[in-house]
N, C-alpha and C positions, 0 to 999 in steps of 0.2 A: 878368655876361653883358650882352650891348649886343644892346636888342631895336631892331632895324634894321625900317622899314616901305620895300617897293619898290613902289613904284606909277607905271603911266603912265597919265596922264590929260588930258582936254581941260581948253579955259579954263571950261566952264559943268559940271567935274566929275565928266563922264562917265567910265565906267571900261570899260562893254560892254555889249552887246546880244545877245541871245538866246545869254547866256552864250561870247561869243565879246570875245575885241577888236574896236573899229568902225574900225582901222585896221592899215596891212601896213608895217610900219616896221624892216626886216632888223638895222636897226642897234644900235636900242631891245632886241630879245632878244638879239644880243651884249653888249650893255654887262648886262642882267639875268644871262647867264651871268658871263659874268667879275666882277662883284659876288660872287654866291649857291655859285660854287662850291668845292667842302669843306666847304660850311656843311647845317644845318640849318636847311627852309625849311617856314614853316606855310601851311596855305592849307586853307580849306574845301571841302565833299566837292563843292560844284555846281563850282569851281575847279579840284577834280581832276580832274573828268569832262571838265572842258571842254580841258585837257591830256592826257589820255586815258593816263598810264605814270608812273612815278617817273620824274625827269627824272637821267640819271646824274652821278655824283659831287658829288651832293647826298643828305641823308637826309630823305627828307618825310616830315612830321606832317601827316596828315588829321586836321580836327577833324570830328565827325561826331554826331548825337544816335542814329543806327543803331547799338544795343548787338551787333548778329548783323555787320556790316560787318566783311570783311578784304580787304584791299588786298596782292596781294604785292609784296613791297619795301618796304612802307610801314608808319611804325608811326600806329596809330589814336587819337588823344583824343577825347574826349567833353566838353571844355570848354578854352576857350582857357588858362586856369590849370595843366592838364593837360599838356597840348602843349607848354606853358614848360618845365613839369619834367620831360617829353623830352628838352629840350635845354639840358640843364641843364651839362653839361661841354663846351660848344660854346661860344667866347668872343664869338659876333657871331651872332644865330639873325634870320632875315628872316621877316616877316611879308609874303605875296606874293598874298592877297585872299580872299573876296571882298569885297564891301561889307559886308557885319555883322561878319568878324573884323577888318577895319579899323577900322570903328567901334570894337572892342571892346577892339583893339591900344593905337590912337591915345593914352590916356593913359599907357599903358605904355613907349611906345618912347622913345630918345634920339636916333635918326637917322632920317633921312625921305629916301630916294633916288627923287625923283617926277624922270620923264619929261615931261616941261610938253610937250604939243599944243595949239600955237599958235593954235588953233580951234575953234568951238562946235562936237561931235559929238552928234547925237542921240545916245540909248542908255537902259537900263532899269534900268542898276547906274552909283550913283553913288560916290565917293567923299567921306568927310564933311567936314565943316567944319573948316578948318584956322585955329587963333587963330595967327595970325602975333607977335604980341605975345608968345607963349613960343617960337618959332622965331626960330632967326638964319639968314639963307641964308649958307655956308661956301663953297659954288662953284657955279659957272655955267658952260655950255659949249653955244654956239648951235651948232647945227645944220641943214640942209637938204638934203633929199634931193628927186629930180627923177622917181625912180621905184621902187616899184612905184607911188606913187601922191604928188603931189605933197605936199610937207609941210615947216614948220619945225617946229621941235621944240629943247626945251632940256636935257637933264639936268644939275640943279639936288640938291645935298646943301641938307640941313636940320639943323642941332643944335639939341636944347633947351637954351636960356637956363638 
């Protein structure tokens, strides 16, 4: 299985703020749909909330430490190890946030599909360090958009070395 990490993020790391994105980029959740979908996508329970539904024709894995938590639609882990073997007959499963199951992903995954925002965004959830040194960047694709809110932006693959 190819544990895929999707992340958009600014250049100082940001990922969100009061559990929302800090930016309206219509383009950036097409390209996350047409990525994530048929797949199974993990993401933790503040990540789900802040999505508020199973997103369709995707299977989400909530990782979760709430033993009493049910989610309809959604099947539950209680550890990122867990959640793997979820989606364990799934050839491509995305890891889709928030900052700790990234963190936790990070040495696990072999692809890294970050949305690069072209600018410092305050925010409260960051995304961690990335050793460029075990990354290769595989594609690049600039971006700009004029509205809903000005912005460049890159979506950028990563493969481990």
């Amino acid at each position: 299985m190819s544990i895929c990490i999707i992340v958009a993020l600014a250049k100082n790391r940001t990922i969100g703020v009061n559990n929302q994105l800090p930016w309206r980029c219509p383009e950036d959740l097409k390209h996350f749909k047409q990525l994530t979908m048929g797949h199974h996508m993990i993401m933790g329970r503040k990540t789900f909330d802040s999505i508020g539904r199973a997103l369709p024709g995707r299977t989400t894995v909530v990782v979760t430490r709430d033993a009493e938590l049910k989610i309809e639609n959604c099947l539950i882990a209680h550890s990122l190890p867990d959640a793997l073997l979820a989606c364990a007959d799934d050839e491509q499963t995305f890891i889709v946030g928030g900052a700790q199951i990234y963190e936790q992903a990070l040495p696990l995954a072999d692809t890294l599909y970050v949305t690069e925002i072209q600018q410092d965004v305050e925010g409260d959830a960051h995304f961690p360090e990335v050793d460029l040194n075990i990354w290769q960047e595989a594609s690049r694709e600039v971006h700009h958009q004029s509205s809903p809110e000005p912005l460049e932006y890159h979506f950028v693959t990563y493969r481990r070395k």
